[in-house]
C-alpha positions as CSV (number, residue, x, y, z in Angstrom):
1,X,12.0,-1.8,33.6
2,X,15.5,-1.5,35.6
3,X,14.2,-3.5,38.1
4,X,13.4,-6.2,35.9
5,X,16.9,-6.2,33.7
6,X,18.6,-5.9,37.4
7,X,16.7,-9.0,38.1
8,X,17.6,-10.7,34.7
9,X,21.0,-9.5,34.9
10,X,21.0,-11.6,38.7
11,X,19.7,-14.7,37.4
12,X,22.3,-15.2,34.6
13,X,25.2,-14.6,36.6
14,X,23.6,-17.0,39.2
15,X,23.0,-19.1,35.9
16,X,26.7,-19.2,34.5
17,X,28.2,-19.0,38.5
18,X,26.6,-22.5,38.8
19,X,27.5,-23.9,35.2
20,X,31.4,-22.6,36.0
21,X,31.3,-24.0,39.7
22,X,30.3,-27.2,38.2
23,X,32.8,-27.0,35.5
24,X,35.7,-26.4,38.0
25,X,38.1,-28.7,38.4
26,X,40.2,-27.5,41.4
27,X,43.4,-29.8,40.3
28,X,43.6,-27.2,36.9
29,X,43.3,-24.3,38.8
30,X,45.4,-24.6,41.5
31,X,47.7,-25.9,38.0
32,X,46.7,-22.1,36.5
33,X,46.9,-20.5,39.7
34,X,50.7,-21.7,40.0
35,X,51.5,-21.2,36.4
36,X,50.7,-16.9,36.7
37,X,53.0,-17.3,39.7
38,X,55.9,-18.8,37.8
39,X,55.4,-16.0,35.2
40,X,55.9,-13.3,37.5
41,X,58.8,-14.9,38.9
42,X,59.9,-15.1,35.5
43,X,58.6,-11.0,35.1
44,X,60.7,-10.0,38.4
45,X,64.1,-12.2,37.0
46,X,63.6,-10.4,33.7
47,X,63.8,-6.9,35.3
48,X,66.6,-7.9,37.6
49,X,68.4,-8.6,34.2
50,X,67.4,-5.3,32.7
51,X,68.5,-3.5,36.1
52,X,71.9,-5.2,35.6
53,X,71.9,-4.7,31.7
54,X,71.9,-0.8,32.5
55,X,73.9,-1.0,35.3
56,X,76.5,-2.6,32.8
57,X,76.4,0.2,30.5
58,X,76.7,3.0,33.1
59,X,79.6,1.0,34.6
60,X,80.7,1.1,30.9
61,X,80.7,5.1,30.5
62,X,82.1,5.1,33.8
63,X,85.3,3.1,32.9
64,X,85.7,5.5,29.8
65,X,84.7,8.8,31.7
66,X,87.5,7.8,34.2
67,X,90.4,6.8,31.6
68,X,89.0,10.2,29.8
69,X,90.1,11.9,33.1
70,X,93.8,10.5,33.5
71,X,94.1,11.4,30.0
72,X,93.1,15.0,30.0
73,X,95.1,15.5,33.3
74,X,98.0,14.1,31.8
75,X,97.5,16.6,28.5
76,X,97.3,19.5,30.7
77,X,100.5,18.4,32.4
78,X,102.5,18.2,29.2
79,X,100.9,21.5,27.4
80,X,101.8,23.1,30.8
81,X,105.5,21.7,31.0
82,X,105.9,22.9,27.1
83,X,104.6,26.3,27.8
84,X,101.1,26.2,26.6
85,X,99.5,27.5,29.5
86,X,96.0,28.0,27.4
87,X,96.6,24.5,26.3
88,X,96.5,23.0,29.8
89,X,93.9,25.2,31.1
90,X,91.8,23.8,28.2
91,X,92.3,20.1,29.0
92,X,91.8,20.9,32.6
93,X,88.5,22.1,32.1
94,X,87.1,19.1,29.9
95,X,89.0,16.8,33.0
96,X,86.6,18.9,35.1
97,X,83.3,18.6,32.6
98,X,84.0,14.2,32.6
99,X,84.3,14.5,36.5
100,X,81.1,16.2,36.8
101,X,80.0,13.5,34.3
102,X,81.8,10.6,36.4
103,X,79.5,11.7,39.7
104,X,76.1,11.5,38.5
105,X,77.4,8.1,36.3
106,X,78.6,6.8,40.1
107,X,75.0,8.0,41.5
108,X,72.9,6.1,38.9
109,X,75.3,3.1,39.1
110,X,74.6,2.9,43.0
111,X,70.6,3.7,42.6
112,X,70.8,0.7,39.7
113,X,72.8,-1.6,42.6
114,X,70.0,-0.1,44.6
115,X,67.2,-1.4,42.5
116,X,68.9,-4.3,41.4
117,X,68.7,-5.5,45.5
118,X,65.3,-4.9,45.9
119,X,64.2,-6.8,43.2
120,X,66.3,-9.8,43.9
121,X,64.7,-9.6,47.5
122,X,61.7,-9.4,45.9
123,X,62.6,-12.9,44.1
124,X,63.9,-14.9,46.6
125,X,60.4,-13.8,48.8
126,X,58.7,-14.7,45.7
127,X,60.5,-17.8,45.0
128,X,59.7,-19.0,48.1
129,X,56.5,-18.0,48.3
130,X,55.9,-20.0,45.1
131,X,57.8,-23.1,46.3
132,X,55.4,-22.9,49.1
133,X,52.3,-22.6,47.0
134,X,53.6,-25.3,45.0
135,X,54.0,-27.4,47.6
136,X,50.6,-26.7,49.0
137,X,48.9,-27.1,45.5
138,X,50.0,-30.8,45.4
139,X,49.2,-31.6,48.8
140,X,45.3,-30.2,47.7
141,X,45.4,-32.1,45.0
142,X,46.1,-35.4,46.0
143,X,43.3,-34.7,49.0
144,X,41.1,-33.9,46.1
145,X,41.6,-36.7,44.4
146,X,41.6,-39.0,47.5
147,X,38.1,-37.7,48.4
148,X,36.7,-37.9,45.1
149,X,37.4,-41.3,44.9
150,X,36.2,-42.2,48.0
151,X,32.7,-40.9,47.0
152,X,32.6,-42.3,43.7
153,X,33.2,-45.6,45.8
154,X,30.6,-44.6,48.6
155,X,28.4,-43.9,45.7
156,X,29.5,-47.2,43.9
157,X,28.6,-48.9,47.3
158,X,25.5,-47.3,48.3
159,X,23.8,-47.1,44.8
160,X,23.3,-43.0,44.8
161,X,25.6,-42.3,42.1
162,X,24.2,-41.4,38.6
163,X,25.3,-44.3,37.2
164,X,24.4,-46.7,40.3
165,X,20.9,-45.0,39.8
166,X,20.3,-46.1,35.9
167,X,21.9,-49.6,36.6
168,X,19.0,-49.6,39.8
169,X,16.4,-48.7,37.8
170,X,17.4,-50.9,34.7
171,X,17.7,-54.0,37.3
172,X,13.9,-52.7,38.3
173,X,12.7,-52.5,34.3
174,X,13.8,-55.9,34.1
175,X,11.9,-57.2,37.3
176,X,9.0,-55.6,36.4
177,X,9.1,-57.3,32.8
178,X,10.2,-60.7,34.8
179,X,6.9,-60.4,37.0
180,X,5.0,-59.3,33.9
181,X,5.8,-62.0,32.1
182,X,5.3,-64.7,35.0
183,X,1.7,-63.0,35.5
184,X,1.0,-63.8,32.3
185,X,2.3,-67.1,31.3
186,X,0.4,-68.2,34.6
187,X,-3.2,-66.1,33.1
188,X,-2.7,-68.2,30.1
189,X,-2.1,-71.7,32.2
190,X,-5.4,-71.0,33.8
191,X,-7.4,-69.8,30.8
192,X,-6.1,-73.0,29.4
193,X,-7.0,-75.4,31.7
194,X,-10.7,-74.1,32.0
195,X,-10.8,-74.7,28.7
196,X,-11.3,-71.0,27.7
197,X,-8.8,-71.5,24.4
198,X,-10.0,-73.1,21.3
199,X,-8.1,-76.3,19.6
200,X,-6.1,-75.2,17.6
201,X,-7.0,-77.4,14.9
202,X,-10.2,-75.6,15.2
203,X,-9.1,-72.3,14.0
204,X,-9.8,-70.9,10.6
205,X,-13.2,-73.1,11.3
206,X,-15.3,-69.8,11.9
207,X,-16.8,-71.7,14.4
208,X,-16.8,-71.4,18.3
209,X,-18.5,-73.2,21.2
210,X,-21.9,-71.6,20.7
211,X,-21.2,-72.6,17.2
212,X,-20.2,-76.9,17.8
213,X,-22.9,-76.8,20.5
214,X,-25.4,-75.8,18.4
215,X,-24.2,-78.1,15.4
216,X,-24.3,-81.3,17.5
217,X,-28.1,-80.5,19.1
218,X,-29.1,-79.9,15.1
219,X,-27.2,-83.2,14.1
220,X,-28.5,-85.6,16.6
221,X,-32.2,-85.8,15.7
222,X,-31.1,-86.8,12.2
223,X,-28.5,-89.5,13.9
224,X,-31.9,-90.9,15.8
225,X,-33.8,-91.1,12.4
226,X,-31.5,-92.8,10.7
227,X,-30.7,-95.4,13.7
228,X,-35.1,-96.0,13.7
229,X,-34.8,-96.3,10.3
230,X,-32.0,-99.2,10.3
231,X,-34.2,-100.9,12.7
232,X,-36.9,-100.8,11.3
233,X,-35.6,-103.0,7.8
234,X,-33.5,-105.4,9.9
235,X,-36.6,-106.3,11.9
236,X,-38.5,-106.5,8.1
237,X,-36.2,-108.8,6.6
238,X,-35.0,-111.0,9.7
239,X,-34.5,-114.6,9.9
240,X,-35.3,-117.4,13.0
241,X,-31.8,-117.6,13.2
242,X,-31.2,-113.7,12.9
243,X,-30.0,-111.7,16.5
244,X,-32.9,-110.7,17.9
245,X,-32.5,-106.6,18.9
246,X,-33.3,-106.4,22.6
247,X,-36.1,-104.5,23.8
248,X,-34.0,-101.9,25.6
249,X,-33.4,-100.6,22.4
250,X,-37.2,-99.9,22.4
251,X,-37.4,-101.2,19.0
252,X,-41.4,-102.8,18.2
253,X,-42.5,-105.5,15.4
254,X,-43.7,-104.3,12.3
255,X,-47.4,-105.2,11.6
256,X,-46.6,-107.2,9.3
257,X,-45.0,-109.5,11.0
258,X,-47.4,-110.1,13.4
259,X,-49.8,-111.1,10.5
């Protein structure tokens, strides 16, 4: 059973790897690709500013620690010049609590400057690096587009594209239907001339050639009869000066006549 849902599992990555390959356009991912760039530039700019914001503030407490100084040493002076010797020795002491204060202010301030350097090194690198990419992205891109034009034109001129290939076989449909159509108007030339069609004004009849053949054979003994028969009283009732009917009609004289 694992081996056939590791199997599965194969096939429908294979599956979707093939859909997303085809999907790809490289033009909008080289576009993505530069776009997470600029936003880490953008990441590494906002941290310089934060470096600098803090920086600021130390410098700030600094300033204040050090003005906090003059004044507490200038305190002690004047309690000491008036006689208050506890006085002075009191200011002296919080002068030497801000100056412990003012060192580790100046140490932060000068890791801060510290940090602050790296990370605009780290910009400019990744500036550059990005300018580079840039660069190189549009170069790719215009190859890209330069070679998939040139195959949609090979493809255009060659007749293997996908849409060459349905106007090819369309052209072939309507050959085919060309030759069909010459095939049988040529059948029906040929059928016609042997005489194979019926007259049109023959249809509806319900009669065919079996039909008028056998028709005529029945109707010409009855033709004959009647043609004897017409004979027969024009030779009965004929005159000296009456046309005589020739004997290659095969006609003979009553016997009455010949009484």
């Amino acid at each position: 059973m694992a081996g056939l849902t590791g199997r599965m599992s194969t096939v429908v990555k294979a599956k979707v790897s093939k859909l997303l390959d085809r999907a790809e356009d490289p033009g909008e991912t080289l576009d993505y690709s530069y776009q997470k760039q600029v936003e880490q530039l953008q990441n590494v700019k906002k941290g310089i500013a934060d470096v600098v914001t803090a920086k600021k503030r130390l410098q700030m407490q600094e300033s204040s620690l050090q003005q906090n100084v003059v004044k507490l040493d200038t305190q002690a002076r004047q309690a000491l010049a008036s006689g208050h010797e506890d006085l002075a020795r009191t200011a002296l002491e919080r002068k030497n609590v801000a100056q412990t204060e003012l060192q580790s202010l100046d140490g932060q301030v000068h890791e801060l400057e510290d940090q602050q350097q790296k990370l605009i090194d780290s910009e400019q690198k990744l500036r550059a690096k990005i300018e580079a990419f840039r660069t190189k992205k549009e170069v790719i891109k215009a190859q890209y587009s330069a070679a998939e034009a040139q195959v949609r034109i090979s493809e255009a001129a060659t007749g293997v594209g996908e849409q060459m290939a349905d106007v090819g076989l369309a052209m072939q449909r309507a050959v085919d239907k060309t030759e069909n159509m010459r095939a049988r108007a040529d059948a029906v030339s040929e059928l016609e001339a042997a005489g194979t069609f019926d007259d049109v004004t023959q249809l509806g009849s319900g009669e065919d050639d079996i039909d008028r053949q056998l028709k005529q054979l029945s109707s010409q003994p009855a033709v004959d009869d009647e043609l004897s028969k017409m004979k027969a009283e024009l030779g009965a009732g004929s005159t000296p000066e009456a046309p005589q009917i020739s004997a290659g009609e095969g006609s003979q004289p009553s016997e009455s006549g010949q009484a």
